[in-house]
DRENKOL-298385 format. One line per 8 residues: number of its first residue (from 1); for each residue x, y, z of C-alpha. Coordinates in Angstrom, 1 decimal, padded with zeros to 4 digits. Layout:
NUM> X Y Z; ...
END
This chain:
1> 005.5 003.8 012.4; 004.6 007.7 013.4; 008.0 008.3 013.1; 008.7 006.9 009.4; 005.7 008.4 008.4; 006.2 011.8 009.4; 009.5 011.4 006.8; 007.6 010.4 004.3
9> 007.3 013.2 001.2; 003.7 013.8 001.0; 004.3 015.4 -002.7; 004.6 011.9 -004.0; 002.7 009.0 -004.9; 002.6 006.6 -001.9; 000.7 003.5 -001.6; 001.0 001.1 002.0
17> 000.3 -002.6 002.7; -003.0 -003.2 004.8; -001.4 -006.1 006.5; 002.1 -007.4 008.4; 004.4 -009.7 007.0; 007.0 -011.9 008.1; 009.8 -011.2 005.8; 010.7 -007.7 003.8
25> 008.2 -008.5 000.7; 004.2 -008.3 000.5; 003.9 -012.4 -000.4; 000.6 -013.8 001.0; 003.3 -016.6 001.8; 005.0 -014.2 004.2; 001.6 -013.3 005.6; 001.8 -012.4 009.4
33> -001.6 -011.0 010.5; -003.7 -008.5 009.1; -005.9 -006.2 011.2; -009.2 -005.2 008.4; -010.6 -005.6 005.8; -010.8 -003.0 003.1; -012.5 -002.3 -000.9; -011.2 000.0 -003.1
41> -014.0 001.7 -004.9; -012.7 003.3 -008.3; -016.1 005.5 -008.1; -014.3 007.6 -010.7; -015.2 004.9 -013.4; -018.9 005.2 -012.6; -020.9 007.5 -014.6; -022.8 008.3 -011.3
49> -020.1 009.6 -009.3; -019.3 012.1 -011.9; -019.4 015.7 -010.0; -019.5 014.3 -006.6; -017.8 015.5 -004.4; -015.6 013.4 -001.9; -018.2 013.8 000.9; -020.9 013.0 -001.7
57> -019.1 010.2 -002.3; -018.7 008.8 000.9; -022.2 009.8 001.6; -023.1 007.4 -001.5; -020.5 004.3 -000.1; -022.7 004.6 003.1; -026.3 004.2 002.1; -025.1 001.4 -000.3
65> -023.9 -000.4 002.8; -027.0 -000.2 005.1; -029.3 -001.1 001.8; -027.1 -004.2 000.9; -026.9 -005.2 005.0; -023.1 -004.5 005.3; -021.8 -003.5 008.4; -020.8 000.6 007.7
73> -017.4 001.2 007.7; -014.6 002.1 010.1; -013.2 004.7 007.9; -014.1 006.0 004.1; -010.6 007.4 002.8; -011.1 009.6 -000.5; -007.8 008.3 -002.3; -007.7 011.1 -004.5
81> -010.1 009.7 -007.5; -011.9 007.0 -005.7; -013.2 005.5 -001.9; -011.3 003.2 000.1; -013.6 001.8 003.0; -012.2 000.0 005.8; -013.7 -002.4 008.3; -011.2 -002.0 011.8
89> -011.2 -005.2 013.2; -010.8 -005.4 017.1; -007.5 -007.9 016.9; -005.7 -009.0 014.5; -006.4 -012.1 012.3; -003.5 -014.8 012.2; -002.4 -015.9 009.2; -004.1 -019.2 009.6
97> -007.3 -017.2 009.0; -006.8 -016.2 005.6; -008.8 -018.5 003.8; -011.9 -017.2 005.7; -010.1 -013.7 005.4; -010.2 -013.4 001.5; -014.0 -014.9 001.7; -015.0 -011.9 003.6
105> -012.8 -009.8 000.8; -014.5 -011.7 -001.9; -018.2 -011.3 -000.8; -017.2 -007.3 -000.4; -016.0 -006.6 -003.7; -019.3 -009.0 -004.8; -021.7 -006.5 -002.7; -019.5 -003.1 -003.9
113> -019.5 -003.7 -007.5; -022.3 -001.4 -008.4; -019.8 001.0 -006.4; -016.5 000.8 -008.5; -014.9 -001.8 -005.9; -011.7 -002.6 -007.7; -011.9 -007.0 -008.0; -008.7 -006.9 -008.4
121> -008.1 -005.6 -005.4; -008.7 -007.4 -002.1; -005.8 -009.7 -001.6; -003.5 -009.2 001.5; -000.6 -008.1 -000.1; -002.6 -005.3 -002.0; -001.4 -001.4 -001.2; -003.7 001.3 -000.9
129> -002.8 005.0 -001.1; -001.7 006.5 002.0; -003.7 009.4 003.7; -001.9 013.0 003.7; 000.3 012.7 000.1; -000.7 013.3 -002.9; -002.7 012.0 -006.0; -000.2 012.6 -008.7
137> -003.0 011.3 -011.9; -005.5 014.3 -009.9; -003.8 016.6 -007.7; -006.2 015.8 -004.9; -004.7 015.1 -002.0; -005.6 011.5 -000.1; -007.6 012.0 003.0; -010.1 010.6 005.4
145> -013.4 011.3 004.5; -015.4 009.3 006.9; -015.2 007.9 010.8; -017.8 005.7 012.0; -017.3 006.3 015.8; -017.5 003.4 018.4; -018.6 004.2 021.9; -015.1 005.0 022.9
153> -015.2 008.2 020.3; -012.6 005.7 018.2; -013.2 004.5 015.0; -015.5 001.7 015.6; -013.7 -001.7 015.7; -015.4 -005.6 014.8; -014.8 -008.7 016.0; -013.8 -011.0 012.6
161> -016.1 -013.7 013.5; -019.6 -010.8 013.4; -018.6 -009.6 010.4; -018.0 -013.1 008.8; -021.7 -013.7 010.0; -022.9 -010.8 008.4; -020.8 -011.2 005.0; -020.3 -015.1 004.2
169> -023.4 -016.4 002.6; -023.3 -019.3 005.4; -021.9 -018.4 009.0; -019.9 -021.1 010.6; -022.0 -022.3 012.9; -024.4 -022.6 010.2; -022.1 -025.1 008.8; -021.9 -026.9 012.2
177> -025.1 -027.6 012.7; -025.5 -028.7 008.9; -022.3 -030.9 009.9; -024.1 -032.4 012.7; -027.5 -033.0 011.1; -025.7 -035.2 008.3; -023.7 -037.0 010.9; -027.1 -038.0 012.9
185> -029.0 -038.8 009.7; -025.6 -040.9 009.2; -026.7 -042.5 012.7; -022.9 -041.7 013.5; -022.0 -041.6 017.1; -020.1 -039.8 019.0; -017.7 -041.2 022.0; -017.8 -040.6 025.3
193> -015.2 -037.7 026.2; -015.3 -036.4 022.4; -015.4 -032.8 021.4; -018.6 -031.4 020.1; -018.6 -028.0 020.2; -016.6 -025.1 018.2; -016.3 -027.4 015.1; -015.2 -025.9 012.2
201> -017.0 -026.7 008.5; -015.2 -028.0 005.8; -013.4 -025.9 003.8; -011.5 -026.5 000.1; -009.3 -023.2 000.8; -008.7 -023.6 004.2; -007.5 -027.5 003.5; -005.3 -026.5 000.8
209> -003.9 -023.2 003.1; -003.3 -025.6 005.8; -001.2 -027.9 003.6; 000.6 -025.5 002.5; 001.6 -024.3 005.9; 002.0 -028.1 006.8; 004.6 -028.7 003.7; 006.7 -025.2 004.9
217> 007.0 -026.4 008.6; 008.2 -030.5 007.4; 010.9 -028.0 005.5; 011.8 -026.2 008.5; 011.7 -029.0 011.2; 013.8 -031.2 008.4; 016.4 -028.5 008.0; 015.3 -027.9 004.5
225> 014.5 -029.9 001.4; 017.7 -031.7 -000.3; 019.0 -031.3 -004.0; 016.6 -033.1 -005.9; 013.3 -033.2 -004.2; 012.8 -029.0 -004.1; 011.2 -028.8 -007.4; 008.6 -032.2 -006.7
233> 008.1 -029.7 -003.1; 007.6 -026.2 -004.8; 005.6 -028.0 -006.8; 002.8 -029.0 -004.0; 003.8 -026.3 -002.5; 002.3 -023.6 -005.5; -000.5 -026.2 -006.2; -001.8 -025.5 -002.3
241> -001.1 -022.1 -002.5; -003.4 -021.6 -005.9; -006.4 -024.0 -004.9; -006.5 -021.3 -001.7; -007.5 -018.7 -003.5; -004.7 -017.0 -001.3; -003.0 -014.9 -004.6; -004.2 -014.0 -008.1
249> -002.3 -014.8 -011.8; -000.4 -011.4 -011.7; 001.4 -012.3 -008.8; 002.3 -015.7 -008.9; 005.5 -015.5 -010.4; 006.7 -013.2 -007.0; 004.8 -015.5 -004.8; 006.8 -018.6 -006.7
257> 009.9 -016.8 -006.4; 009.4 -016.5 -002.6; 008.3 -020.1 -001.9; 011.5 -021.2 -003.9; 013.8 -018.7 -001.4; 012.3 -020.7 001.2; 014.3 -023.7 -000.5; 017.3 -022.4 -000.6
265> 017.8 -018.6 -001.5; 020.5 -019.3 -004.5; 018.1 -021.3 -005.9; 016.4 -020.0 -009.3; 015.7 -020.8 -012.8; 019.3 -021.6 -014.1; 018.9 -024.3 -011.8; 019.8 -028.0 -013.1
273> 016.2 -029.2 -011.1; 014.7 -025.8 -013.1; 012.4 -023.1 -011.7
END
């Protein structure tokens, strides 16, 4: 990655994904890990921001965070025209875990509104301008504006499962024990050499994530879906993917276009099953 970025001509717009992906596209459905989670704060929009400068800016992104209780950020990037702030996580987040992953992304851009934070985007396939080239629509270059160090003079890293606890409305094990209460009021018991602990709460998104992911491995482990069934399967297939909360309207289409690949890559809309 040093090496392809020291190519890249820093007198151009350039924009990078926040996350890894499985195949050569940015579809959630490709979704490897991701390693943050990240706002993008078009300041320039509010009338407050006017005649700040970047370091004012960042300054402002800052105090916001310790008023509203958010953990400060890793780094504050000035993007040229706005703030992008980025929570480091220490490991990165299977893809499993994006259901609880856009959660944290949704209750960020809920907290940064007053900010600018951009609600359209937080979704893991969203690219953010990279440090060092320019800002064509300013001239400003992007840059780094901000590093919250750790006690290894790095930019401070969190574990996932703290900064859920301090962003969702309602930790996990919050959930557990309001799991367990219902289940005793229930009188409901529990057998000998059962499992207790590290339960998770229920979850609409992460159910319909899950089948999703359980639909794309029954296509792998079956060799693939046969003429005359793929549409009846993209069609649970999409239906998962859109009551996860996993992509937004504007993307669908792509993210269609790659669960259908999945299929069979000649597969499109002149179809005879359709697309």
């Amino acid at each position: 990655m040093p090496t392809i970025l020291g190519m890249v001509d820093q007198t151009r717009d350039t924009w990078l994904t926040q996350a890894e992906f499985m195949r050569p596209n940015r579809r959630v459905v490709n979704l490897a890990r991701v390693g943050l989670l990240f706002a993008d704060l078009d300041t320039y929009r509010q009338p407050w921001a006017t005649g700040r400068t970047p370091e004012q800016l960042a300054a402002t992104v800052l105090y916001h965070c310790a008023q509203e209780g958010i953990p400060t950020p890793s780094l504050l990037v000035y993007s040229g025209r706005g703030i992008q702030a980025k929570w480091l996580l220490d490991g990165t987040l299977p893809r499993q875990a994006l259901p609880r992953w856009n959660a944290c992304q949704r209750y960020l851009v809920d907290r940064l509104a007053g900010l600018g934070a951009d609600p359209q985007a937080k979704d893991a396939s969203r690219v953010l301008r990279l440090v060092s080239t320019v800002n064509t629509k300013s001239g400003d270059v992007c840059r780094v504006v901000h590093v919250e160090h750790g006690q290894d003079g790095q930019p401070v890293r969190y574990g996932f499962e703290y900064l859920a606890e301090m962003l969702l409305p309602v930790a996990r094990w919050d959930i557990e024990q309001q799991r367990r209460d219902r289940a005793e009021r229930r009188q409901l018991k529990l057998l000998p050499g059962g499992k207790a602990d590290n339960l998770r709460g229920f979850s609409g998104r992460q159910l319909a994530w899950d089948r999703l992911e359980d639909l794309r491995k029954l296509g792998e482990l079956r060799g693939g879906v046969r003429e005359g069934e793929r549409m009846q399967h993209l069609f649970w297939r999409l239906n998962f993917l859109l009551l996860s909360g996993a992509t937004h309207s504007g993307q669908m289409y792509h993210e269609a276009a790659a669960l259908a690949g999945e299929l069979d890559p000649a597969w499109s809309y002149r179809s005879k099953e359709g697309f």
